[in-house]
Structure formats: C-alpha cells, structure tokens
PASEBA-1860 file (N, C-alpha, C; in nm, 3 decimals):
! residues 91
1> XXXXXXXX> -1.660/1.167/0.243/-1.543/1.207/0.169/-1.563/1.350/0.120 ~ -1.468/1.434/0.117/-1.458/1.574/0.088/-1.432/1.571/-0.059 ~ -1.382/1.738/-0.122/-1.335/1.725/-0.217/-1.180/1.734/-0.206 ~ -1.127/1.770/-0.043/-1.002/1.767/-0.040/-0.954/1.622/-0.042 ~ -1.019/1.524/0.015/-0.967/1.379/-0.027/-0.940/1.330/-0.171 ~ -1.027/1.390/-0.253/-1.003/1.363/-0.418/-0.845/1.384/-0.464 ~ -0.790/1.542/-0.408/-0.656/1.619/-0.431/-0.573/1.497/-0.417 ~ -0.591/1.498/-0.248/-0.469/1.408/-0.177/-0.438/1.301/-0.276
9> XXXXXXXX> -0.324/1.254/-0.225/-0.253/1.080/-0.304/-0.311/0.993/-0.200 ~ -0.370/0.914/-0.250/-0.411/0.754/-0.196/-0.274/0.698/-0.189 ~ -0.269/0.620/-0.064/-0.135/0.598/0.021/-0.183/0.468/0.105 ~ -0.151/0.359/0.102/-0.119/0.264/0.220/-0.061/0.335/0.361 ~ -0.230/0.321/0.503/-0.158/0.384/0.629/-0.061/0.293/0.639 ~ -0.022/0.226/0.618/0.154/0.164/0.660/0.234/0.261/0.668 ~ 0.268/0.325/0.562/0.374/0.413/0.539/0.403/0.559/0.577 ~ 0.253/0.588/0.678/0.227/0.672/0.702/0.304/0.728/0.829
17> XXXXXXXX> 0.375/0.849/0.874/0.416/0.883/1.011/0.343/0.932/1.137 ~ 0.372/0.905/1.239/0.310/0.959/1.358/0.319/1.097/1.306 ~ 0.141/1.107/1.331/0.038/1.237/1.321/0.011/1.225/1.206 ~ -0.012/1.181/1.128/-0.083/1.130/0.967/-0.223/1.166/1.024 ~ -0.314/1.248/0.926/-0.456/1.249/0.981/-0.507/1.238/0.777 ~ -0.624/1.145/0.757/-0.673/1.121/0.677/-0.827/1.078/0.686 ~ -0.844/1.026/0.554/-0.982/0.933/0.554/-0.966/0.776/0.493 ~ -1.039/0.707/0.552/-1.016/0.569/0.449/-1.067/0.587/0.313
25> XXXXXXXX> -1.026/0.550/0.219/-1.065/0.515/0.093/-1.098/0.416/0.074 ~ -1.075/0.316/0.075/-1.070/0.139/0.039/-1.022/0.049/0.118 ~ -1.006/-0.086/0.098/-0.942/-0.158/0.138/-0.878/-0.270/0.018 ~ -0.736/-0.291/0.021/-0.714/-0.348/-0.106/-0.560/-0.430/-0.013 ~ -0.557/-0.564/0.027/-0.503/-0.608/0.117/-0.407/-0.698/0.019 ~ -0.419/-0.722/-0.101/-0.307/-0.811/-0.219/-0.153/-0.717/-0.161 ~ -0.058/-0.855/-0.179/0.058/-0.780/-0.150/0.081/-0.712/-0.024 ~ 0.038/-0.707/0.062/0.045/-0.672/0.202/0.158/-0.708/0.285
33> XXXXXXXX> 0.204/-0.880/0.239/0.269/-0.950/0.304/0.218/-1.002/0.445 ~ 0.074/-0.955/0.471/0.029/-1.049/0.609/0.054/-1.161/0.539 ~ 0.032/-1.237/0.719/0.006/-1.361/0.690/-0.139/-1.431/0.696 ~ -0.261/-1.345/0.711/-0.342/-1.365/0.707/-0.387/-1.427/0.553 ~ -0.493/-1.459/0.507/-0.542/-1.445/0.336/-0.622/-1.295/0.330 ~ -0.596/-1.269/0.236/-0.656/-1.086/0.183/-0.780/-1.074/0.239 ~ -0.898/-1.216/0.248/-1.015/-1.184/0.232/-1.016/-1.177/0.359 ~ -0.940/-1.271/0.477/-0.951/-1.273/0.581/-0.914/-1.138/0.642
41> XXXXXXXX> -0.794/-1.069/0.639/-0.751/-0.944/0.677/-0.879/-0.850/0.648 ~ -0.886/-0.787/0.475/-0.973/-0.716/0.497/-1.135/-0.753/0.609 ~ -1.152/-0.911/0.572/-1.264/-0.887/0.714/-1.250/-0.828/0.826 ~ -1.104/-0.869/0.883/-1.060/-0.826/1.052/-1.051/-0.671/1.024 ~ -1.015/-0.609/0.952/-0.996/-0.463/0.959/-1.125/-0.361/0.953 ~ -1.223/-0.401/0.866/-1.356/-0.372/0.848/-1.446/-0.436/1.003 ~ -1.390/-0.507/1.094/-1.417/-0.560/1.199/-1.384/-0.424/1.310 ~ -1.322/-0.405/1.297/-1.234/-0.326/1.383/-1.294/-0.153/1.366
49> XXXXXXXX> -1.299/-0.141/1.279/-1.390/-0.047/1.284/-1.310/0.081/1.121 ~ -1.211/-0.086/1.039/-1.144/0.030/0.930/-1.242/0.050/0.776 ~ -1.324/0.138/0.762/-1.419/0.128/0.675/-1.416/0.216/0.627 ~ -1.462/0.200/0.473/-1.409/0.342/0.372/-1.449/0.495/0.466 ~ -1.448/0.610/0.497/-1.507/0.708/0.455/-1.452/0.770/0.647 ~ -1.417/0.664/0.761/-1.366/0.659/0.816/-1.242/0.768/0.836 ~ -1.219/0.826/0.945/-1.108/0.961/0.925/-1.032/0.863/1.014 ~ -0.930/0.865/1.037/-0.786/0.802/1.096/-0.662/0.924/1.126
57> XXXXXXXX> -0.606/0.885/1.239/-0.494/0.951/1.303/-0.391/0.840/1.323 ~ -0.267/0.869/1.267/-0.160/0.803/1.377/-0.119/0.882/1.486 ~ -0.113/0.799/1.607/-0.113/0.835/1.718/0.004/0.821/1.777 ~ 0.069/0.731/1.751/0.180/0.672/1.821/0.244/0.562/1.710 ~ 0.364/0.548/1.753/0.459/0.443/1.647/0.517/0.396/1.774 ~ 0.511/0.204/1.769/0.622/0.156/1.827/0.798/0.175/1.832 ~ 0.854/0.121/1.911/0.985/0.210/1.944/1.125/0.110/1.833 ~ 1.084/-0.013/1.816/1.132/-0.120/1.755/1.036/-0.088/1.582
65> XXXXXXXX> 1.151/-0.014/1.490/1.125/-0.063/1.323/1.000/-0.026/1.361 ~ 0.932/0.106/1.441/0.818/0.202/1.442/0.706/0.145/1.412 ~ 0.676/-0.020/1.465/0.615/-0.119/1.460/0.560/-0.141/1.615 ~ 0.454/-0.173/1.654/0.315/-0.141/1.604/0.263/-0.002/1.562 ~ 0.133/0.033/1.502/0.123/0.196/1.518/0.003/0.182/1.589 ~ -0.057/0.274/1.692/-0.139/0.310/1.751/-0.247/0.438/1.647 ~ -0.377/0.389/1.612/-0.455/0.468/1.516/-0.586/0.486/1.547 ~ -0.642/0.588/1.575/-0.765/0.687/1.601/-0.814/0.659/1.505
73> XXXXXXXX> -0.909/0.573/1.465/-1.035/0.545/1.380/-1.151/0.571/1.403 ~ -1.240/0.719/1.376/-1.329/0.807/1.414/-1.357/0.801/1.564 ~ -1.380/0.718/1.639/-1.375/0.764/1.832/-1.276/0.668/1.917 ~ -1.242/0.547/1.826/-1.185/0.442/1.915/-1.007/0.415/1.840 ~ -0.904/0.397/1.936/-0.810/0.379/1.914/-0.809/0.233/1.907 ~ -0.694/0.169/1.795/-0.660/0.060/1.773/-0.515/0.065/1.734 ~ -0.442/-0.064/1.821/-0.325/-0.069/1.736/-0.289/-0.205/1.591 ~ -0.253/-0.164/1.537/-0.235/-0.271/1.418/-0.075/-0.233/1.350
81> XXXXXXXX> -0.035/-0.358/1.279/0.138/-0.424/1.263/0.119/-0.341/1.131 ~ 0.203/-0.255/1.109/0.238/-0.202/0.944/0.187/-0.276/0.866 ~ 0.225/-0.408/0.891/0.185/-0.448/0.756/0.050/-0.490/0.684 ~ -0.024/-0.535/0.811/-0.158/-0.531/0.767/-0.234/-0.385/0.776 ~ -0.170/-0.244/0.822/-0.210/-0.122/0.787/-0.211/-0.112/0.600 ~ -0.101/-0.147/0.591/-0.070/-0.137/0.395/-0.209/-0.171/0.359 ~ -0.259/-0.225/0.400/-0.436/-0.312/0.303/-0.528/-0.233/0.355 ~ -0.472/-0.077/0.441/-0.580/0.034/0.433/-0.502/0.152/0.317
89> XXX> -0.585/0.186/0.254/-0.568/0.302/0.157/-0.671/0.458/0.192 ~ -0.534/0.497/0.234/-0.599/0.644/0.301/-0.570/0.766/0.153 ~ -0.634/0.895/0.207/-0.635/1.020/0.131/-0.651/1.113/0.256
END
C-alpha cells in the first residue's frame, strides 16, 4: 500500500467502471446481497487470488446491467458478478 491509497476513498469494486485501476484494502462482504454466507464469499474471493494489498483493473463489463466484470488481480484475470465484487473494498 502507498501513501496515495491512504488519499483515495475506499469504494466497493462493484461500483467501479471499466478501467478502474486500484489496490485491495479489505474484504468486508455484510450486505453484499450474495447469496453465498459472508464467511463463505470472503473465503472464495481470497481463493481467487482477492487479497488486501493486491492492485486490480477492470477490464471489461458485461453487455447486460454491465454484469459480469472481467478484473486483473496482480497477473491473472478473473471474472466475478457485481455483487459479490461489493465485499472487495478498493483505494
């Protein structure tokens, strides 16, 4: 983490637009609206390779309600549903 991540606003990548470039901060998956359970999601995402300190790109947005997003998580692309993006907190 930099000191420019401190500046930035902590943001759910959900809400984020194609070409968003950040870092992870946390993971905080309450209120998400998956349907997973919180503890379960944050496991799968920390699985995947979404872990604090982590830099992220959106890459691409699906064409339907810009659902799925396609995201560059330090070398490997993954796609994941908005809504379980919300339970990543970028800067």
């Amino acid at each position: 983490m930099t000191d420019d991540d401190d500046t930035r606003p902590h943001m759910p990548l959900g809400l984020a637009q194609r070409g968003y470039t950040g870092v992870i901060q946390h993971l905080s998956a309450k209120g998400t609206g998956s349907a997973l359970p919180d503890i379960e999601l944050e496991s799968r995402l920390i699985e995947l390779g979404f872990v604090e300190g982590a830099r992220v790109e959106i890459l691409h947005e699906g064409i339907v309600g810009r659902d799925p997003i396609a995201v560059r998580v330090d070398n490997i692309t993954i796609a994941v549903r908005r809504r379980e993006a919300m339970a990543i907190i970028v800067a």
